[in-house]
Gaussian input, Z-matrix of N, CA and C with variables (Angstrom, degrees):
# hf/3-21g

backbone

0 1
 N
 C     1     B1
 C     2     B2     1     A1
 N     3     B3     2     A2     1     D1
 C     4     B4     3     A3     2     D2
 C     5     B5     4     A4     3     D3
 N     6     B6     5     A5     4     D4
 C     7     B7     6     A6     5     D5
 C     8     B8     7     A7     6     D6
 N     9     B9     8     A8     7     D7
 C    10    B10     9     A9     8     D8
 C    11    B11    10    A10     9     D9
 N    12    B12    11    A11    10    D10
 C    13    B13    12    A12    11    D11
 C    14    B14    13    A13    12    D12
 N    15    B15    14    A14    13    D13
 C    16    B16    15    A15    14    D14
 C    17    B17    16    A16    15    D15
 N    18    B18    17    A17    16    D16
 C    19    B19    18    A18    17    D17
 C    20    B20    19    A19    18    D18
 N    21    B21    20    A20    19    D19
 C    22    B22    21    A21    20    D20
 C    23    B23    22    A22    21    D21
 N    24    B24    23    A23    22    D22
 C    25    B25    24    A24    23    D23
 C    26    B26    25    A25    24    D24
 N    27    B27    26    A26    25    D25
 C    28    B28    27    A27    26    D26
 C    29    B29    28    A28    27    D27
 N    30    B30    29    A29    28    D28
 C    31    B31    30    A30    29    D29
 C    32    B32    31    A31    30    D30
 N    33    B33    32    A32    31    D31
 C    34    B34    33    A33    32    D32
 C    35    B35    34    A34    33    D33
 N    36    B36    35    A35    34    D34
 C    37    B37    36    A36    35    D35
 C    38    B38    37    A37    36    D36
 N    39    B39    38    A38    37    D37
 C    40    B40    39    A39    38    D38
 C    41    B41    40    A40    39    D39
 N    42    B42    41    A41    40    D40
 C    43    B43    42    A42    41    D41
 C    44    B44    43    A43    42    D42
 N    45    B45    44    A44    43    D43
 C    46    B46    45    A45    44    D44
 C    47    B47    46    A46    45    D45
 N    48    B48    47    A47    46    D46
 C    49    B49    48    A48    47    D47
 C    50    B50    49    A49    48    D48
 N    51    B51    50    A50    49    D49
 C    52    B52    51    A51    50    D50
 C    53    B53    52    A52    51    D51
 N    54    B54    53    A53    52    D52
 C    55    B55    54    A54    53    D53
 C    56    B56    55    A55    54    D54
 N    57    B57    56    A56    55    D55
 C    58    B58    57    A57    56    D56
 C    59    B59    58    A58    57    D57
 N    60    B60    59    A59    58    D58
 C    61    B61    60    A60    59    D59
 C    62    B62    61    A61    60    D60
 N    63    B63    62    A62    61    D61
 C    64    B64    63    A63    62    D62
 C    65    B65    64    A64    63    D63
 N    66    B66    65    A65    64    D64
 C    67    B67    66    A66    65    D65
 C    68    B68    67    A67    66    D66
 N    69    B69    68    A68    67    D67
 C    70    B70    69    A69    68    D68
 C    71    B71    70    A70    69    D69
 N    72    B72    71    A71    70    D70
 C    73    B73    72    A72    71    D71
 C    74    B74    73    A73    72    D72
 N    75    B75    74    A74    73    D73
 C    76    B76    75    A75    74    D74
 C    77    B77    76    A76    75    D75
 N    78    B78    77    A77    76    D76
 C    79    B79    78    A78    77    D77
 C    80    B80    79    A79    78    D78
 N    81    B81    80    A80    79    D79
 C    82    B82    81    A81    80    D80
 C    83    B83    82    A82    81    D81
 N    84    B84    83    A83    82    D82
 C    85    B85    84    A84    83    D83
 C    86    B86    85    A85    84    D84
 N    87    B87    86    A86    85    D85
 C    88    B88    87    A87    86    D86
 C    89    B89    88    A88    87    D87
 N    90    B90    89    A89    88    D88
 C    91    B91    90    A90    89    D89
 C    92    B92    91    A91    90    D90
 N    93    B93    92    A92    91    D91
 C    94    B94    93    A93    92    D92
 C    95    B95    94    A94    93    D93
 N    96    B96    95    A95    94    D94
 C    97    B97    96    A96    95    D95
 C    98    B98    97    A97    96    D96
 N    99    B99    98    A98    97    D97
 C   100   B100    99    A99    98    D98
 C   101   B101   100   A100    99    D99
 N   102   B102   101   A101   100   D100
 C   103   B103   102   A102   101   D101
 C   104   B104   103   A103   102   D102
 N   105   B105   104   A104   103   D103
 C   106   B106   105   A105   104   D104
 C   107   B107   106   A106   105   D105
 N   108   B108   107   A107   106   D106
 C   109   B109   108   A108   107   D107
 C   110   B110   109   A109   108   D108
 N   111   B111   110   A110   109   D109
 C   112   B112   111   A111   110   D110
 C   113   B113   112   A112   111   D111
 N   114   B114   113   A113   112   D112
 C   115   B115   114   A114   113   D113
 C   116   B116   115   A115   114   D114
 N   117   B117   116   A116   115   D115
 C   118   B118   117   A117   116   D116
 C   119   B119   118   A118   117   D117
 N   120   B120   119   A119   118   D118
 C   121   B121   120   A120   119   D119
 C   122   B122   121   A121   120   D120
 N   123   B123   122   A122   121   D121
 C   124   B124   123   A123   122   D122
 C   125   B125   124   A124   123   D123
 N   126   B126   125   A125   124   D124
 C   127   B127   126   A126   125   D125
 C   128   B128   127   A127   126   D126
 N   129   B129   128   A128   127   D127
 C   130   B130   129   A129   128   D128
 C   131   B131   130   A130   129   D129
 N   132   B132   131   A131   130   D130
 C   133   B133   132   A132   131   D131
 C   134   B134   133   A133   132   D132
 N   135   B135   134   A134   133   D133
 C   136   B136   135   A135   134   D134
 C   137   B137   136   A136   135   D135
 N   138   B138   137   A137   136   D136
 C   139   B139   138   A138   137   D137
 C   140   B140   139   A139   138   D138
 N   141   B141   140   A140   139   D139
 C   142   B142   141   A141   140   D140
 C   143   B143   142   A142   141   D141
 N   144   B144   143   A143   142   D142
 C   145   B145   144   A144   143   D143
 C   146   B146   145   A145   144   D144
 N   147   B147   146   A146   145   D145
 C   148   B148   147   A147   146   D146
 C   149   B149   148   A148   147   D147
 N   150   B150   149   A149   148   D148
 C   151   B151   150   A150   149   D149
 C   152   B152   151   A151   150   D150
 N   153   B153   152   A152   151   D151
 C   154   B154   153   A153   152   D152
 C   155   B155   154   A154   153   D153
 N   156   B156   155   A155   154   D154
 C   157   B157   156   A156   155   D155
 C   158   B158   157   A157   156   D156
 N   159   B159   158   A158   157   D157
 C   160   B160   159   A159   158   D158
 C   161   B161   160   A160   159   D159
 N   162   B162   161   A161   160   D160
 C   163   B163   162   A162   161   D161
 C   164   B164   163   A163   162   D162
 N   165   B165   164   A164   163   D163
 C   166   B166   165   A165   164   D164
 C   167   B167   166   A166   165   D165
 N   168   B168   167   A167   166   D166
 C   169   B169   168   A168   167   D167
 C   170   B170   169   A169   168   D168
 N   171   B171   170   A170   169   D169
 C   172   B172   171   A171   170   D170
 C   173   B173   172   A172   171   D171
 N   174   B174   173   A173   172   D172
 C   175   B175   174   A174   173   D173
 C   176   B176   175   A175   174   D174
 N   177   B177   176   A176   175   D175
 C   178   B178   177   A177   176   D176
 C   179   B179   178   A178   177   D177
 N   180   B180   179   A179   178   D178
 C   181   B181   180   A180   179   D179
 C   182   B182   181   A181   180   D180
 N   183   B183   182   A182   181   D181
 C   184   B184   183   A183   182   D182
 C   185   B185   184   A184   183   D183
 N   186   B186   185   A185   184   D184
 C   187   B187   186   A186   185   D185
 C   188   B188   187   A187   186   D186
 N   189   B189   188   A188   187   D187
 C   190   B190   189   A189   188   D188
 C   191   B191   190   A190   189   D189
 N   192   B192   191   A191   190   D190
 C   193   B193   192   A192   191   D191
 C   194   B194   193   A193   192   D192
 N   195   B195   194   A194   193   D193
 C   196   B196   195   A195   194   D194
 C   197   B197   196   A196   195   D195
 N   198   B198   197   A197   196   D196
 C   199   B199   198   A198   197   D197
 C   200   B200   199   A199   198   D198
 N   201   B201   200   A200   199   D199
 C   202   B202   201   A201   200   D200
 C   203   B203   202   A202   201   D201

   B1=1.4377
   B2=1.5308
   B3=1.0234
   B4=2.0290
   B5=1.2740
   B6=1.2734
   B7=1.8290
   B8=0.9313
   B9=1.7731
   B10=1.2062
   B11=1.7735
   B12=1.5454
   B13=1.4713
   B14=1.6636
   B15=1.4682
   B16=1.6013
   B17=1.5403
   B18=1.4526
   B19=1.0726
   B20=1.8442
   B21=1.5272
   B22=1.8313
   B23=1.3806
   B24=1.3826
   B25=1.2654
   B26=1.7452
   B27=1.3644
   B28=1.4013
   B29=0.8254
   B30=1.6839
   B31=1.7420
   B32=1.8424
   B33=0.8849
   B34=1.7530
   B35=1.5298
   B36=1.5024
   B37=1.2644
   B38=1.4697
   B39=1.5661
   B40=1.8217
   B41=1.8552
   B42=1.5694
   B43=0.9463
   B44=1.5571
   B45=1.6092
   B46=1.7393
   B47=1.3944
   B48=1.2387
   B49=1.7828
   B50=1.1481
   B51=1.3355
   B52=1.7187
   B53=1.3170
   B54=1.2662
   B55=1.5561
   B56=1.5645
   B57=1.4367
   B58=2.0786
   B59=1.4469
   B60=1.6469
   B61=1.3372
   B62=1.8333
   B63=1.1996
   B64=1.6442
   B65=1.4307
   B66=1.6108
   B67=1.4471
   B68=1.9304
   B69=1.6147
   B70=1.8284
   B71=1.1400
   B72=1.4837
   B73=1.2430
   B74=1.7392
   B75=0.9214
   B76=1.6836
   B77=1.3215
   B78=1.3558
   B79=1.3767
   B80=1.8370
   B81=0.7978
   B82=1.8822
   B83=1.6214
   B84=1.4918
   B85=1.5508
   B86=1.5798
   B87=1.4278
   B88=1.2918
   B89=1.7697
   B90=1.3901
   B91=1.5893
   B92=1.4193
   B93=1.1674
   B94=1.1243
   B95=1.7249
   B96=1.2459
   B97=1.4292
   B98=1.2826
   B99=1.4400
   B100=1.8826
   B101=0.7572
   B102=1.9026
   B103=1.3740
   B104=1.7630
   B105=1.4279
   B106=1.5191
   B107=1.7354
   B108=1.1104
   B109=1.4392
   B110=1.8139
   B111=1.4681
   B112=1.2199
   B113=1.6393
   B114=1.3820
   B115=1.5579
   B116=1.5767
   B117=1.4366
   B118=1.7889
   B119=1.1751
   B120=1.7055
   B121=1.4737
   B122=1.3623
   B123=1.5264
   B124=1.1866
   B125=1.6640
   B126=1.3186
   B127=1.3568
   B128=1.8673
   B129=1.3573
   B130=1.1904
   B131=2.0053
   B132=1.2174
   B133=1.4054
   B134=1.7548
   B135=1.2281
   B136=1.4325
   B137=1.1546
   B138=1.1624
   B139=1.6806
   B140=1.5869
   B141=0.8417
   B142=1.4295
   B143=1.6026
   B144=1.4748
   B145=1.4226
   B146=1.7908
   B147=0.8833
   B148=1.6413
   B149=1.7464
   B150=1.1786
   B151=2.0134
   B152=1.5967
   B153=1.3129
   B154=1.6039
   B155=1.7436
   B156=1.5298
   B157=1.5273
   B158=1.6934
   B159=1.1620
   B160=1.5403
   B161=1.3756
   B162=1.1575
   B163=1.4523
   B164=2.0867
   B165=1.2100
   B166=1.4526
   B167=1.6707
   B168=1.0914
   B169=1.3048
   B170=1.5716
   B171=1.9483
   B172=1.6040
   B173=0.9662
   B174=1.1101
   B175=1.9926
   B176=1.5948
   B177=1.1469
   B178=1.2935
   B179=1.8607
   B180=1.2136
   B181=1.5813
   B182=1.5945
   B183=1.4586
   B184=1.7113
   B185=1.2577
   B186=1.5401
   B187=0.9863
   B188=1.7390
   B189=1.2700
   B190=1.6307
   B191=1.9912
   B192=1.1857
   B193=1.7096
   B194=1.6211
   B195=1.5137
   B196=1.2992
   B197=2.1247
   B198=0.8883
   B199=1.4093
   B200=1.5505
   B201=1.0963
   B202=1.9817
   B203=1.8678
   A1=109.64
   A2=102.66
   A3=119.52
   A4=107.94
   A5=115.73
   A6=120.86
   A7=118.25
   A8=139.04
   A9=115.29
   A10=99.61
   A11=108.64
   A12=121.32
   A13=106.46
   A14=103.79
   A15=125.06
   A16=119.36
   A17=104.25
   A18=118.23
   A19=137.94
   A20=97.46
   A21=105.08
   A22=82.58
   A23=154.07
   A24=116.59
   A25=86.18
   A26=123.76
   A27=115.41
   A28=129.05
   A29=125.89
   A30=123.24
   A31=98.17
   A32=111.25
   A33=116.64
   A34=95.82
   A35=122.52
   A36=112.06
   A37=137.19
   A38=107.44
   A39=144.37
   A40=91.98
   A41=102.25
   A42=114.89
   A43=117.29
   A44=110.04
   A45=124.77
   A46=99.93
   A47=132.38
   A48=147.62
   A49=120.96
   A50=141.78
   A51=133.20
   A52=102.47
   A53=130.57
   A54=100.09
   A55=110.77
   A56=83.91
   A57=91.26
   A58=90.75
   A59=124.14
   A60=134.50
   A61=89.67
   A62=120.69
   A63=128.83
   A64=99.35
   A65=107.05
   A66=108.57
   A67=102.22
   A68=95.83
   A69=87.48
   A70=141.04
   A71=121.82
   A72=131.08
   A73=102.22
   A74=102.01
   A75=112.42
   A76=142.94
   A77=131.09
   A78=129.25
   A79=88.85
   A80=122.95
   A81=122.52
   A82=111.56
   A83=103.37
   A84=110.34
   A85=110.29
   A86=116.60
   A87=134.04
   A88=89.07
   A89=115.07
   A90=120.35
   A91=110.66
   A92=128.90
   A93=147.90
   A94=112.55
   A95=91.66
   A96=129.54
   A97=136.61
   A98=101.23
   A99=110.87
   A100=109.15
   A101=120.41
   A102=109.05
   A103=145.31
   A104=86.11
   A105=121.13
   A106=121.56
   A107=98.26
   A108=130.44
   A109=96.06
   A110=130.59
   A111=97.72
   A112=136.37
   A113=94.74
   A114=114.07
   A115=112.06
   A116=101.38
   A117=106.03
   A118=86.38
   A119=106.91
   A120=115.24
   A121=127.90
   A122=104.73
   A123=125.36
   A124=106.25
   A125=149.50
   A126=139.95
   A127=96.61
   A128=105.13
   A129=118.78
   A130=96.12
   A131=115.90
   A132=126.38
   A133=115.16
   A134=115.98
   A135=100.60
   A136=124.23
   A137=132.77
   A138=138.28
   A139=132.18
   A140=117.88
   A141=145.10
   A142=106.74
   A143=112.83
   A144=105.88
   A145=114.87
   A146=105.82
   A147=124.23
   A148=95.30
   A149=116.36
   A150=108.21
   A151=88.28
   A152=109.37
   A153=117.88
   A154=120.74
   A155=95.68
   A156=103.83
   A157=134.31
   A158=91.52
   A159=103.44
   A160=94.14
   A161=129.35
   A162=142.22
   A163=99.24
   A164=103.66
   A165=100.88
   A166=105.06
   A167=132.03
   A168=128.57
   A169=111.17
   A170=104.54
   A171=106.70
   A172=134.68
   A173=98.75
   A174=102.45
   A175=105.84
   A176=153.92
   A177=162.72
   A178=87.94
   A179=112.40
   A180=114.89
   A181=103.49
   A182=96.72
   A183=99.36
   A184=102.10
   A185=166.20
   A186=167.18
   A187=92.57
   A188=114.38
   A189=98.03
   A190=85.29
   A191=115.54
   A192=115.41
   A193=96.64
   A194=135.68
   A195=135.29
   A196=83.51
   A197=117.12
   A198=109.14
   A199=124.87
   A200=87.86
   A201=105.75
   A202=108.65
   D1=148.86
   D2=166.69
   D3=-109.20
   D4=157.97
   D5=143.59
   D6=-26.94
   D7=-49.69
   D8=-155.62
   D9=-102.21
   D10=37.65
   D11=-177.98
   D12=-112.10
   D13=34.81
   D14=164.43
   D15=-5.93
   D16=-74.52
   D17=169.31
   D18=-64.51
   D19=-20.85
   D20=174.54
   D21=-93.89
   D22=-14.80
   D23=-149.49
   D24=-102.48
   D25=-34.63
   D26=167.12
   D27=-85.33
   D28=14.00
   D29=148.92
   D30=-77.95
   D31=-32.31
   D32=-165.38
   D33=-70.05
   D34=-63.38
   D35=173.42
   D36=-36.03
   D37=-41.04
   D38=-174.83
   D39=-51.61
   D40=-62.40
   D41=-156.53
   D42=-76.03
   D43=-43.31
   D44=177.26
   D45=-69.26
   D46=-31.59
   D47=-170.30
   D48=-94.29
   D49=-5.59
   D50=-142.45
   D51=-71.30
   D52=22.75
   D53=157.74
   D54=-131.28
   D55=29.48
   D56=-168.14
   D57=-91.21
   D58=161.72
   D59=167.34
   D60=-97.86
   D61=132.16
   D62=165.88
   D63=-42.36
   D64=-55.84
   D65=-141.38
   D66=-72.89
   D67=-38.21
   D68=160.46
   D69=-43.46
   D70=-21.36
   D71=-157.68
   D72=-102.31
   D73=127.34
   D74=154.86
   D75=-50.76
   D76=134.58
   D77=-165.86
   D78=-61.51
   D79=-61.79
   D80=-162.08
   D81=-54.06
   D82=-34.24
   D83=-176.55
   D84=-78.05
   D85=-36.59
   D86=-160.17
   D87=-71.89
   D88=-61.95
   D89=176.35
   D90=-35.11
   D91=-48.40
   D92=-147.14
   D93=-70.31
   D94=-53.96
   D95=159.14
   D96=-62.31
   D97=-26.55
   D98=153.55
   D99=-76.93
   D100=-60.43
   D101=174.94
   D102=-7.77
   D103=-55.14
   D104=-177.54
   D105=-61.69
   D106=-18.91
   D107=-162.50
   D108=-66.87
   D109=109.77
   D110=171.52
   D111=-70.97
   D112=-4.39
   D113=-177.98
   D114=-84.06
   D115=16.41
   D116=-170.26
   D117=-118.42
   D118=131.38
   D119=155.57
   D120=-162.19
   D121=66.24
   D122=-165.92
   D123=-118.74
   D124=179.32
   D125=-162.13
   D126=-111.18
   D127=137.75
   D128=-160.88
   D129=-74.66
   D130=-24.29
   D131=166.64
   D132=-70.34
   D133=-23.40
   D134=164.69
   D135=-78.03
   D136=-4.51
   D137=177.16
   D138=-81.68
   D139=106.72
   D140=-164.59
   D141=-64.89
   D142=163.05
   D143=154.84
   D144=-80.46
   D145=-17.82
   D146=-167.90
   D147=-85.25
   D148=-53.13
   D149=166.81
   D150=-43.47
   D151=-95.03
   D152=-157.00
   D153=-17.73
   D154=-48.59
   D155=164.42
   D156=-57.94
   D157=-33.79
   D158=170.07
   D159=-74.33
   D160=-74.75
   D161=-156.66
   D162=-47.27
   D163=-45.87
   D164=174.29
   D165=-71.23
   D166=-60.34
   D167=-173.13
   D168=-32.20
   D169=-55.94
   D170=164.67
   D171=-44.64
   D172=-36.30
   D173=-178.97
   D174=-89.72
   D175=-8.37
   D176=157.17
   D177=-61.08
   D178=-55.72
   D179=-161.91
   D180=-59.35
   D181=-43.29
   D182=-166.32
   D183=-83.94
   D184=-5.90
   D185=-37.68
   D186=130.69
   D187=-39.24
   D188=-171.22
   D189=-103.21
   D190=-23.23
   D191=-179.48
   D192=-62.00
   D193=-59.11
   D194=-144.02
   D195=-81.10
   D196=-30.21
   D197=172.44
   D198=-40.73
   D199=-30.26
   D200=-171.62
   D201=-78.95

């Protein structure tokens, strides 16, 4: 995965996380935590505050989907 993999990176979160609230989590912690990802391998310097935001918005999205 990359940054601009918005959407796998907040099914990946949904799934490594399920009892986290998105919106609790921090832009620095949330990075941190992709990082970690072995399926991540994109440069920790291309990431934006504006990825992270998307990337949280997704995972808020998938988080209310796995509810169903």
């Amino acid at each position: 995965m990359k940054w601009t993999d918005v959407f796998a990176i907040a099914r990946q979160l949904a799934e490594t996380y399920p009892g986290i609230d998105p919106i609790s989590i921090g832009h620095a912690d949330m990075k941190s935590w992709i990082l970690r990802f072995n399926s991540f391998g994109d440069a920790p310097e291309r990431c934006t505050r504006n990825t992270l935001e998307a990337i949280q918005y997704a995972w808020i999205e998938e988080c209310g989907s796995l509810a169903y």
